[in-house]
N, CA, C and O atoms as CSV, one atom per row, in Angstrom:
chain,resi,resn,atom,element,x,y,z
A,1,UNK,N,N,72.069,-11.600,20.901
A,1,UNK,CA,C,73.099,-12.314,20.163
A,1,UNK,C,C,74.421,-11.549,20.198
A,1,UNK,O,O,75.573,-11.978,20.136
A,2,UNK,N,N,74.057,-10.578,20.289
A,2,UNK,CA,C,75.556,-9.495,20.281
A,2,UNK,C,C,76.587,-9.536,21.569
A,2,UNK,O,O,77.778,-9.237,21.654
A,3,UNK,N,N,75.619,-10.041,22.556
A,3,UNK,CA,C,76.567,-10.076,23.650
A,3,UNK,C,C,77.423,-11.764,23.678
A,3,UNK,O,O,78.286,-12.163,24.460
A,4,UNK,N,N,76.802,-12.444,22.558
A,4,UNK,CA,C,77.109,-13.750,22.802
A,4,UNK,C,C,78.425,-13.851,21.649
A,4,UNK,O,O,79.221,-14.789,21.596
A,5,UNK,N,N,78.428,-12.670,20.777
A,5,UNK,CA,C,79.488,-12.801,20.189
A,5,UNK,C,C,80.669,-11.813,20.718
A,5,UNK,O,O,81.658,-11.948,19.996
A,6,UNK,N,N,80.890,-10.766,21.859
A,6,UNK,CA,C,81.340,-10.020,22.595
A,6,UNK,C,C,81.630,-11.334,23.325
A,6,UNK,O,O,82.683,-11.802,22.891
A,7,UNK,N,N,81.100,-12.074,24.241
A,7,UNK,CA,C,81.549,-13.246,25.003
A,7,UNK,C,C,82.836,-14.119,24.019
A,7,UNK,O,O,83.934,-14.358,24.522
A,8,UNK,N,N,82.462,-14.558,22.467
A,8,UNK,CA,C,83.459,-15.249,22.382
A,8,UNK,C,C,84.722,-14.584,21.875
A,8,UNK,O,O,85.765,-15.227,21.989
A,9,UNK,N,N,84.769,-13.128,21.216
A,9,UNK,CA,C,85.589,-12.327,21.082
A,9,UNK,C,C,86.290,-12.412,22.447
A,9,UNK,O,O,87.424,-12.890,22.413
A,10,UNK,N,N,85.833,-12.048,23.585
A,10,UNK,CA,C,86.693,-12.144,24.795
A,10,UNK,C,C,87.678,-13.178,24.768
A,10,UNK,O,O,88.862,-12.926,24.540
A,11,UNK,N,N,87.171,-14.536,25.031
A,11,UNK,CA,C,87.386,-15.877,24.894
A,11,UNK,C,C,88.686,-15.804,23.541
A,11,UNK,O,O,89.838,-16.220,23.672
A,12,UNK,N,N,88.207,-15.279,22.510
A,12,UNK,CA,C,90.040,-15.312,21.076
A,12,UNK,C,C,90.648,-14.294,21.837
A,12,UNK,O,O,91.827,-14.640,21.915
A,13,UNK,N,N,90.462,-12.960,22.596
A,13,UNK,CA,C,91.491,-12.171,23.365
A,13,UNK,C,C,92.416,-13.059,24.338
A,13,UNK,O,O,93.638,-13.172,24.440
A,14,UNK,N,N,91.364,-13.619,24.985
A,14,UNK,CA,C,92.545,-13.848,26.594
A,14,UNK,C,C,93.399,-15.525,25.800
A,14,UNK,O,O,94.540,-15.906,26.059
A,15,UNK,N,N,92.721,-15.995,25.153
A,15,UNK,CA,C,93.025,-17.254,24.682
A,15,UNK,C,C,94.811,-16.350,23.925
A,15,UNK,O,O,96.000,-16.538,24.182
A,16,UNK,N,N,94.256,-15.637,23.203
A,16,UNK,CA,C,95.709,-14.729,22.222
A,16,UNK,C,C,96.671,-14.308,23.066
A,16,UNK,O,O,97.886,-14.333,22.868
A,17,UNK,N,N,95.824,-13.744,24.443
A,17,UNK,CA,C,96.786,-13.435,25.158
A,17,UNK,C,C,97.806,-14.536,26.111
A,17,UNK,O,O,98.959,-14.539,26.542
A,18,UNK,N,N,97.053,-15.102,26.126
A,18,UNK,CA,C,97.465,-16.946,26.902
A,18,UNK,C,C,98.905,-17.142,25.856
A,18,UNK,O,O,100.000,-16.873,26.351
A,19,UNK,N,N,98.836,-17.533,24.669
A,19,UNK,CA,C,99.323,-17.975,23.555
A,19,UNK,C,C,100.396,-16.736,23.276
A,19,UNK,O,O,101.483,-17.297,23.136
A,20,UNK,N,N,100.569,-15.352,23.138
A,20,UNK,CA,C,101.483,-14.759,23.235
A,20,UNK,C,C,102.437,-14.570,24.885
A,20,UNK,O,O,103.557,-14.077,25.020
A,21,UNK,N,N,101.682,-15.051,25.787
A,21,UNK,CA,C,103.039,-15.498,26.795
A,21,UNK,C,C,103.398,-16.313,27.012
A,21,UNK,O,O,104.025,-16.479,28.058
A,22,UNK,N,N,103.155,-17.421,25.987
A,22,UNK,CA,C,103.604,-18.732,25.627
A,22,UNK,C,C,104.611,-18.800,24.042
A,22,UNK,O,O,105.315,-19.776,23.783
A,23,UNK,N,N,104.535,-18.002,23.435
A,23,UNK,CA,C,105.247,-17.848,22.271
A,23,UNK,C,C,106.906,-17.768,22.252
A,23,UNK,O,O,107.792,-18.206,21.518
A,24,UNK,N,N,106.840,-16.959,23.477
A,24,UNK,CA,C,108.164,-15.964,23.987
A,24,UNK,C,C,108.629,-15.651,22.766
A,24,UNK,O,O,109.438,-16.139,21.977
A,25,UNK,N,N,107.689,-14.415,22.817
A,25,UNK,CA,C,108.350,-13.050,21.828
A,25,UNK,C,C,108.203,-13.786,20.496
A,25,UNK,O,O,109.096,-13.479,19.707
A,26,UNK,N,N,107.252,-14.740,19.995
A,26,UNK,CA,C,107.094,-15.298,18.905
A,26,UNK,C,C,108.280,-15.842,18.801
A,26,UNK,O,O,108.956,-15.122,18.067
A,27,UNK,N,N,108.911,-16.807,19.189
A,27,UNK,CA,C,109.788,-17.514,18.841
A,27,UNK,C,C,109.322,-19.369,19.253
A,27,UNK,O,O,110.028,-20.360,19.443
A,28,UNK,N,N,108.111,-19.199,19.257
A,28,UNK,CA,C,107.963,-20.748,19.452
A,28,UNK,C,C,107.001,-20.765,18.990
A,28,UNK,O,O,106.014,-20.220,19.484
A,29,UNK,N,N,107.010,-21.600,17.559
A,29,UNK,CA,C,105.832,-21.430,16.337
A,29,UNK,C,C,104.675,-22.326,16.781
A,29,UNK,O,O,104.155,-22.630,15.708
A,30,UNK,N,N,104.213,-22.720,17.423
A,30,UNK,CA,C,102.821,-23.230,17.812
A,30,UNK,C,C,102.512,-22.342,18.572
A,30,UNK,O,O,101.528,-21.810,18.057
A,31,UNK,N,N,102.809,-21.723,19.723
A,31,UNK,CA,C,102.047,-20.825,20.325
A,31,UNK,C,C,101.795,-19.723,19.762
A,31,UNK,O,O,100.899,-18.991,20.181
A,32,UNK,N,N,102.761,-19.337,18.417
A,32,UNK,CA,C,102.759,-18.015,17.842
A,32,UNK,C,C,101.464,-17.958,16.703
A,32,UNK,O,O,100.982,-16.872,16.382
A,33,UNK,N,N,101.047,-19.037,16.231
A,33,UNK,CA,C,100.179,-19.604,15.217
A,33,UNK,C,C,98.842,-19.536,15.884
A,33,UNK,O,O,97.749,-19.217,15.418
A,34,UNK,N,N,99.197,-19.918,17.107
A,34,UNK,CA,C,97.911,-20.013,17.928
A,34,UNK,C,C,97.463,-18.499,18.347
A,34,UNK,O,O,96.317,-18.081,18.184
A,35,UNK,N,N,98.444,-17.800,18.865
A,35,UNK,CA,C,98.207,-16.599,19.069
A,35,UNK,C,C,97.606,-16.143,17.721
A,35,UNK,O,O,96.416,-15.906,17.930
A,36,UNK,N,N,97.840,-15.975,16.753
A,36,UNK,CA,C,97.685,-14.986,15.659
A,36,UNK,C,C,96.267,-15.329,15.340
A,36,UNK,O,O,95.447,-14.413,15.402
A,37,UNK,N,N,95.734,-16.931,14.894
A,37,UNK,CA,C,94.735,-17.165,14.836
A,37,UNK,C,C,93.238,-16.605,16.112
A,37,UNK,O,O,92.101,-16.179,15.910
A,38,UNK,N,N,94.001,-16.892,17.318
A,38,UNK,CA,C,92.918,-16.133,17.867
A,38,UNK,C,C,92.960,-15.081,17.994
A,38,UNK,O,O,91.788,-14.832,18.276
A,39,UNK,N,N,93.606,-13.937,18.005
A,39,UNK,CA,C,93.186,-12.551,17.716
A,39,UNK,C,C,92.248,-12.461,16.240
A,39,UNK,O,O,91.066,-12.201,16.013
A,40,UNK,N,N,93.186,-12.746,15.560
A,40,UNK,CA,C,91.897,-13.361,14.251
A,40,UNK,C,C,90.490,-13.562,14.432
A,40,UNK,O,O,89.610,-12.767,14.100
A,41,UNK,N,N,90.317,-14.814,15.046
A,41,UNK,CA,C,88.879,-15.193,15.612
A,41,UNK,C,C,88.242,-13.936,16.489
A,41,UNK,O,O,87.204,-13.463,16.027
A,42,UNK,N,N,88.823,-13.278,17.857
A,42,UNK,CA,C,88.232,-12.280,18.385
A,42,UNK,C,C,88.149,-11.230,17.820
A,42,UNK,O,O,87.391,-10.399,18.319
A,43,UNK,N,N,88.805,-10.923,16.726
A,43,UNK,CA,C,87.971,-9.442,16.039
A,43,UNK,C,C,86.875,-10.048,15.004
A,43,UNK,O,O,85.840,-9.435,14.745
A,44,UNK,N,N,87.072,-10.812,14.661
A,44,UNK,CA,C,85.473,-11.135,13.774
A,44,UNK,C,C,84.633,-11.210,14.545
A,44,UNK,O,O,83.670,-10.587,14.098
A,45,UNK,N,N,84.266,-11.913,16.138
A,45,UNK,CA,C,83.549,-11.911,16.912
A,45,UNK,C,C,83.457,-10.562,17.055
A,45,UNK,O,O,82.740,-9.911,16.295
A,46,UNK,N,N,84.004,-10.122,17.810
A,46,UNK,CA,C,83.931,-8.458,18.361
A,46,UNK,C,C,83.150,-7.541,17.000
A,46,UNK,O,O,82.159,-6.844,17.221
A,47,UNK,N,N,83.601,-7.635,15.966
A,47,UNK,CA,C,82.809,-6.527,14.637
A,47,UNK,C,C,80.999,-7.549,14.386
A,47,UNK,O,O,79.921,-6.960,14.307
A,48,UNK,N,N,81.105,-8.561,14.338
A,48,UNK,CA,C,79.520,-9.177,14.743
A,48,UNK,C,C,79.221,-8.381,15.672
A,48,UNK,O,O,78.461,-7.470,15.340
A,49,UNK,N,N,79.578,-8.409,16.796
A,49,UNK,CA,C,79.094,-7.797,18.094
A,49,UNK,C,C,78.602,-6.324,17.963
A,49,UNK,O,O,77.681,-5.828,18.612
A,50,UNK,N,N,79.426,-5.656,16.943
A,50,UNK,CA,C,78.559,-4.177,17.025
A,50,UNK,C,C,77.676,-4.258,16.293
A,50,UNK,O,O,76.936,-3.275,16.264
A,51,UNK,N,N,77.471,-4.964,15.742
A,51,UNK,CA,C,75.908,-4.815,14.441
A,51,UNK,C,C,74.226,-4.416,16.123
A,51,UNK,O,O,73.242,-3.728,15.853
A,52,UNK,N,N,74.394,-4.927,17.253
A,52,UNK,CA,C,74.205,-5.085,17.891
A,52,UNK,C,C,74.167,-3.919,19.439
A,52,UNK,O,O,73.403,-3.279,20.161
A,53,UNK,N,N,75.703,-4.293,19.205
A,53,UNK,CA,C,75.983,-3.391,21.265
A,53,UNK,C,C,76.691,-2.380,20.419
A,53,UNK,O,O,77.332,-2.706,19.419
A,54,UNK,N,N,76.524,-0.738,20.975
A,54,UNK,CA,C,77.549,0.131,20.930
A,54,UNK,C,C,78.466,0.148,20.937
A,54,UNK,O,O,78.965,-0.152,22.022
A,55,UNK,N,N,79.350,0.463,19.893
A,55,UNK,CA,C,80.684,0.510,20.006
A,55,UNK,C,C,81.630,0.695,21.451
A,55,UNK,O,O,82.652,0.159,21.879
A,56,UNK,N,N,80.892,1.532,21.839
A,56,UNK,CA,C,81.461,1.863,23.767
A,56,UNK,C,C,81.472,1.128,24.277
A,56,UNK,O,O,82.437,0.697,24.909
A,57,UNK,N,N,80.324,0.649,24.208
A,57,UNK,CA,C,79.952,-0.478,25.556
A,57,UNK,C,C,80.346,-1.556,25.086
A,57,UNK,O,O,80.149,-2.522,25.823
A,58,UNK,N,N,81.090,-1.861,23.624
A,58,UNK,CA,C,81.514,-3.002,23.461
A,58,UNK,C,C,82.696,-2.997,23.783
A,58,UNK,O,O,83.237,-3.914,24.401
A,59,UNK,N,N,83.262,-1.936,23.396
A,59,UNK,CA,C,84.920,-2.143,23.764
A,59,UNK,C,C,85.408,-1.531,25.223
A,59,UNK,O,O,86.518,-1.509,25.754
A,60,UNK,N,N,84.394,-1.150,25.557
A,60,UNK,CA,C,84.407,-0.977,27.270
A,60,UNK,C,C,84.485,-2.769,27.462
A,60,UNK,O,O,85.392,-3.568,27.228
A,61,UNK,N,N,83.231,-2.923,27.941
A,61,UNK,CA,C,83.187,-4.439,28.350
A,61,UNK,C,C,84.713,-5.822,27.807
A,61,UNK,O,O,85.235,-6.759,28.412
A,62,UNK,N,N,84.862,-5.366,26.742
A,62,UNK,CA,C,85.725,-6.423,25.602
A,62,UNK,C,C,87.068,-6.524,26.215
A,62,UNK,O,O,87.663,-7.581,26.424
A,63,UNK,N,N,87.576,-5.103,26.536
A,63,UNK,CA,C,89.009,-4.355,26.873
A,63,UNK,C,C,89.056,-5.081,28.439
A,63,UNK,O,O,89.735,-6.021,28.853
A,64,UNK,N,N,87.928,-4.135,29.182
A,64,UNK,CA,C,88.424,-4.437,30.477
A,64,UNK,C,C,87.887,-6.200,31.157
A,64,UNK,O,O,88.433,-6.838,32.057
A,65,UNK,N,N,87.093,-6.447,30.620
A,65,UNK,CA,C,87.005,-7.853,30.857
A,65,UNK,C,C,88.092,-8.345,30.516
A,65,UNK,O,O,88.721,-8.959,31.378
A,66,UNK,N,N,88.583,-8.240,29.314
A,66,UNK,CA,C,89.922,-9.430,28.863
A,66,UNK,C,C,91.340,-8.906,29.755
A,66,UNK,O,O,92.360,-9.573,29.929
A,67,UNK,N,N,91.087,-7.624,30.211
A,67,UNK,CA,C,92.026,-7.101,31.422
A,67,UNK,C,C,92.089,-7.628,32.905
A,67,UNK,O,O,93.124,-7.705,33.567
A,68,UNK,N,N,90.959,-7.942,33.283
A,68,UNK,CA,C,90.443,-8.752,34.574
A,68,UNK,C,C,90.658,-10.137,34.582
A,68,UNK,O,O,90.944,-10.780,35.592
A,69,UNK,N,N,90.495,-10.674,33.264
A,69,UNK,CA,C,90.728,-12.152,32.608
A,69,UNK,C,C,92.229,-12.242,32.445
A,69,UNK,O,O,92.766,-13.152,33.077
A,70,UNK,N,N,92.661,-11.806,32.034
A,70,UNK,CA,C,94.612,-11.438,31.898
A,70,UNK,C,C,94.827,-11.829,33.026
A,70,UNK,O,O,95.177,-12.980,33.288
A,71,UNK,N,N,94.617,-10.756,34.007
A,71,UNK,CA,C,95.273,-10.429,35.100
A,71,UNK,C,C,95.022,-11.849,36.084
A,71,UNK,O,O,96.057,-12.231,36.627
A,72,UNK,N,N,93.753,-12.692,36.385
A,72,UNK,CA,C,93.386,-13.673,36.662
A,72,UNK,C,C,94.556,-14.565,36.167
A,72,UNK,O,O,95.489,-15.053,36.806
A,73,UNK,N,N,94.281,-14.633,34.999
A,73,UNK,CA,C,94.961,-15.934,34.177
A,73,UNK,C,C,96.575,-15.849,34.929
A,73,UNK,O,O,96.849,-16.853,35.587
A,74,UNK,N,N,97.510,-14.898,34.895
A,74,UNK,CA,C,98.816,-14.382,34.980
A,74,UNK,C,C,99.252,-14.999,36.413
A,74,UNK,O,O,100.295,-15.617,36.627
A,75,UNK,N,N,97.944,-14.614,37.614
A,75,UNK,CA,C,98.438,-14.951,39.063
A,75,UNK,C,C,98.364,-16.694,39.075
A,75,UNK,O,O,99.232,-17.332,39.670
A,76,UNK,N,N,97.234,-17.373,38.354
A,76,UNK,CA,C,96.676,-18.750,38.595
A,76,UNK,C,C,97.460,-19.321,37.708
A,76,UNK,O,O,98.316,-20.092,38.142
A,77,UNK,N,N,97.377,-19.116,36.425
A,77,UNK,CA,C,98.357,-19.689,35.398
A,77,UNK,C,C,99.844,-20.030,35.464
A,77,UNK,O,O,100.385,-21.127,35.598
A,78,UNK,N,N,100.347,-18.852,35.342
A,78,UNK,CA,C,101.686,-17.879,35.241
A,78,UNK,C,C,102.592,-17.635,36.684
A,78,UNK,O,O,103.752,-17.266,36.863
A,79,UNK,N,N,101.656,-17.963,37.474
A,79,UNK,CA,C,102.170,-17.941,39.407
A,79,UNK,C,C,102.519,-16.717,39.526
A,79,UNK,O,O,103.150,-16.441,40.547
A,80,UNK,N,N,102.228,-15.620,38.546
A,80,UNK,CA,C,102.458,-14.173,38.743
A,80,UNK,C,C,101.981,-13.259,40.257
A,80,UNK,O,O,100.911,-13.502,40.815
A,81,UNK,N,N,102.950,-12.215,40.771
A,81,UNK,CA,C,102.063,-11.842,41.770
A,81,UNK,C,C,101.339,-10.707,40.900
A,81,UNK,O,O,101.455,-10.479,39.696
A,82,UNK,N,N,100.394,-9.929,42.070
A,82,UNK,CA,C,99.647,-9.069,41.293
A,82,UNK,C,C,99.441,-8.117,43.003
A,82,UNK,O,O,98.835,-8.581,43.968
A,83,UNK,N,N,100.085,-6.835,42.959
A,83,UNK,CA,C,99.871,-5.737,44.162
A,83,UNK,C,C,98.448,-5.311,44.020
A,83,UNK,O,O,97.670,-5.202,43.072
A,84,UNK,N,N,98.375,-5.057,45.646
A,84,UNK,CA,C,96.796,-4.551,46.529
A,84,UNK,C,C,96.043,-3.109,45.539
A,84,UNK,O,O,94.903,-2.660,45.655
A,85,UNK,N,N,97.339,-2.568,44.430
A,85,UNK,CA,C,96.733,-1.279,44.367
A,85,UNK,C,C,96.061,-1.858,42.624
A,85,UNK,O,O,95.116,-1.304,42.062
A,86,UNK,N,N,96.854,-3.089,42.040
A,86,UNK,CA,C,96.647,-3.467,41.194
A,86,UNK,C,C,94.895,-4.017,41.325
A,86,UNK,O,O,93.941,-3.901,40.556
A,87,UNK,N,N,95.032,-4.545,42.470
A,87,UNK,CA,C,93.669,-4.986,42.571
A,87,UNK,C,C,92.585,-4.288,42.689
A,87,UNK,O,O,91.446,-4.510,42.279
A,88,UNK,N,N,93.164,-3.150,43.471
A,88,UNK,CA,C,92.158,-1.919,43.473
A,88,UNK,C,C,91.448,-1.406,42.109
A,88,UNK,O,O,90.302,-1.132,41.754
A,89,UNK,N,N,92.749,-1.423,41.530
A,89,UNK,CA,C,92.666,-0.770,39.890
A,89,UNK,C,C,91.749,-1.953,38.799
A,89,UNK,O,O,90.829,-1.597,38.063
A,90,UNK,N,N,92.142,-3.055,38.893
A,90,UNK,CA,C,90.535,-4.034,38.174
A,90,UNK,C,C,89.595,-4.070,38.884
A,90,UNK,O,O,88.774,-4.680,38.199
A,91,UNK,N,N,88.956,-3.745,40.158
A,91,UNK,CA,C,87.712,-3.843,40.804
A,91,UNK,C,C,87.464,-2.603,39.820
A,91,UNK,O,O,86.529,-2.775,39.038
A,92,UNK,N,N,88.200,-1.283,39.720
A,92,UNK,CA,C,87.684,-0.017,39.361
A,92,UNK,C,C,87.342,-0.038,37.756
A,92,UNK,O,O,86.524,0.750,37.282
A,93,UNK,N,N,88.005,-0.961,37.001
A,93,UNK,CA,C,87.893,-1.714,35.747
A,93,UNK,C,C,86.346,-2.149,35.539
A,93,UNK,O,O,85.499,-1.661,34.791
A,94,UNK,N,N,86.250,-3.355,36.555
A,94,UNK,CA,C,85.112,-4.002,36.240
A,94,UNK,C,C,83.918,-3.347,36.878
A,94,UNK,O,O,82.838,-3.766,36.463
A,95,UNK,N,N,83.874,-2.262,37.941
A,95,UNK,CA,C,83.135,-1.391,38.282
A,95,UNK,C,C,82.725,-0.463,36.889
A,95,UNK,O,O,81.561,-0.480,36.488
A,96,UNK,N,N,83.623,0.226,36.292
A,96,UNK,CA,C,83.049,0.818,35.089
A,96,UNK,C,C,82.539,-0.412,33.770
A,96,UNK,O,O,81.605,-0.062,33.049
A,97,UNK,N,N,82.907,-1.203,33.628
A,97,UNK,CA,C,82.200,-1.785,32.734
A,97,UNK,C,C,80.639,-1.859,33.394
A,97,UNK,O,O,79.746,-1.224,32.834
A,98,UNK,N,N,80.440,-2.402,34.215
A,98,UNK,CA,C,78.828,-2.790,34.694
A,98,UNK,C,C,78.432,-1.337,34.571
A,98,UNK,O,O,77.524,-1.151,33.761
A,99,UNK,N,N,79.086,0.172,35.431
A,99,UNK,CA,C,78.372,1.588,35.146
A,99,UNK,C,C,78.195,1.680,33.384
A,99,UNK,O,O,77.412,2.533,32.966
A,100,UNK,N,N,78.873,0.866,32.449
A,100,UNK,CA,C,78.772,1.712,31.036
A,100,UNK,C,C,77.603,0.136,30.749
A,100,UNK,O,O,76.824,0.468,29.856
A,101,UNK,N,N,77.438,-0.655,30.995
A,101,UNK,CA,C,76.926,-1.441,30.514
A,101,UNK,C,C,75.079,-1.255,31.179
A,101,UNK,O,O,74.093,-1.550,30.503
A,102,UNK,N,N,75.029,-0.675,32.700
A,102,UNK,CA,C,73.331,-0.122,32.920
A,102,UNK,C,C,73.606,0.813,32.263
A,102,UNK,O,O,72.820,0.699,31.322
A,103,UNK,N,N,74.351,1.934,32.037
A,103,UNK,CA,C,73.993,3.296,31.214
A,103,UNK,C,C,73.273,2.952,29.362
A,103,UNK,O,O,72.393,3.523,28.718
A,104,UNK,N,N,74.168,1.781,29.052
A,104,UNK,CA,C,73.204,1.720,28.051
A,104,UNK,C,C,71.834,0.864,27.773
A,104,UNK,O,O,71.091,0.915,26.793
A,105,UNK,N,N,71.763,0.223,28.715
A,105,UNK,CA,C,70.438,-0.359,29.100
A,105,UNK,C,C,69.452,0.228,29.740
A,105,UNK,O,O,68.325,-0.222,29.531
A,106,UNK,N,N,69.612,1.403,30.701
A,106,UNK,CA,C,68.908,2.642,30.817
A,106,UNK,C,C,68.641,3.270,29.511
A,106,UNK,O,O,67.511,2.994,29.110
A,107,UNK,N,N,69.222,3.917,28.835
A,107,UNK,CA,C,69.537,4.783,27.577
A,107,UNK,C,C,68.490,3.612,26.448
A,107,UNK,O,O,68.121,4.113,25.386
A,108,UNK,N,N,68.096,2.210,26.722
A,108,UNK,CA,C,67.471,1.987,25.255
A,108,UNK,C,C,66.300,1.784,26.295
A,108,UNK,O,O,65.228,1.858,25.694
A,109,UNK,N,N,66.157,1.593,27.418
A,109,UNK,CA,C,64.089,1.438,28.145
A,109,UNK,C,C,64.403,2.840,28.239
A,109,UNK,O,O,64.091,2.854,29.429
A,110,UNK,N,N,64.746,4.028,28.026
A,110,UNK,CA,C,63.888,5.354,27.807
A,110,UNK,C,C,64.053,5.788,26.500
A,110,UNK,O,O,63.803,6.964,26.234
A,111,UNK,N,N,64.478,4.937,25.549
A,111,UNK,CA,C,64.207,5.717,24.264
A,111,UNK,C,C,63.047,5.555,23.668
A,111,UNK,O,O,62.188,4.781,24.089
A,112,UNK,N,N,62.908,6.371,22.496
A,112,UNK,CA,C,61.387,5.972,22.176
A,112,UNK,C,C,62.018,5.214,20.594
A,112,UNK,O,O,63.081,5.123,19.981
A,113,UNK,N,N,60.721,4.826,20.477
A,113,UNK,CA,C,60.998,3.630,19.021
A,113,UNK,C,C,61.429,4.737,17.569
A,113,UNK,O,O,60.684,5.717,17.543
A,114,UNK,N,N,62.110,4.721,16.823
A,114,UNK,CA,C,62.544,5.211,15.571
A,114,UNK,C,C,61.265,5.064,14.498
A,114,UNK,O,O,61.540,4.056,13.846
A,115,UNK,N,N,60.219,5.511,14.101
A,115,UNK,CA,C,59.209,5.383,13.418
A,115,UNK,C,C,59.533,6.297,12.291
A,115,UNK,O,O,60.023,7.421,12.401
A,116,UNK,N,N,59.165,5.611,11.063
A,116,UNK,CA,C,59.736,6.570,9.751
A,116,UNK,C,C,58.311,6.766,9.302
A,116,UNK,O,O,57.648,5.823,8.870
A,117,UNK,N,N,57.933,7.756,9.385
A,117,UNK,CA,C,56.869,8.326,8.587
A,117,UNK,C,C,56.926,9.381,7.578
A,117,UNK,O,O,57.478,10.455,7.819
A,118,UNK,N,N,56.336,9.096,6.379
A,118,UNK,CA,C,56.069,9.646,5.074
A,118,UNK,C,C,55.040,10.536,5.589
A,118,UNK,O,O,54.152,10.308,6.410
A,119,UNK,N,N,55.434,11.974,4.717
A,119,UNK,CA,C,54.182,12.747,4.326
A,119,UNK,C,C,54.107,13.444,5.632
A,119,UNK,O,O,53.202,14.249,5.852
C-alpha cells in the first residue's frame, strides 16, 4: 500500500509542478490554487507512504521520479528542449532510484523477523 500512496504523491508533485508553470510566478489564480492544492495532496500521500517504505527510498524514488516526470512533461508539454548531458543525468537519476529501491528489498528478504520476547 505504501508504494501506492508514493505513486499518488508523485502524481500531486508533477501535477503541482504542471500548475506552477502555468501560474506564471503565481499570478494566474486558477493555476496557482491548483498548484497549492496539489502539493497539499502529495505530501499527505508521501507521509502515508512512510508508515510503510523508508524514508530514503521514499524520497529517493518521490524526488527523482517527479524529476524524470518534470523533465518529460517540459520537452512534450512545454516544447522545451532538454541537452544529451541532461539526459545522461536522468538515466543516472532513475538508475539510482531502482539501485536504492533493490537495496531495500534485498535489506528486508535478509532480515530476520523482530520477535519480542519476555523473560
Amino acid at each position: 500500500m505504501g508504494y501506492l500512496y508514493l505513486a499518488f504523491g508523485l502524481l500531486g508533485e508533477v501535477a503541482g509542478t504542471a500548475f506552477l508553470k502555468s501560474s506564471s510566478g503565481f499570478s494566474v489564480l486558477i493555476p496557482t490554487v491548483l498548484c497549492v492544492l496539489s502539493y497539499i495532496v502529495c505530501n499527505l500521500f508521501i507521509a502515508k507512504s512512510l508508515f510503510t517504505i523508508k524514508m530514503s527510498v521514499a524520497y529517493a524514488t518521490w524526488y527523482g521520479a517527479a524529476v524524470g516526470i518534470a523533465a518529460l512533461l517540459s520537452v512534450f508539454a512545454y516544447h522545451e528542449s532538454i541537452s544529451p548531458m541532461a539526459v545522461v543525468g536522468l538515466v543516472l537519476i532513475i538508475g539510482g532510484i531502482v539501485l536504492a529501491n533493490i537495496g531495500d528489498v534485498n535489506e528486508k528478504s535478509e532480515s530476520v523477523p523482530n520477535v519480542n520476547k519476555e523473560g
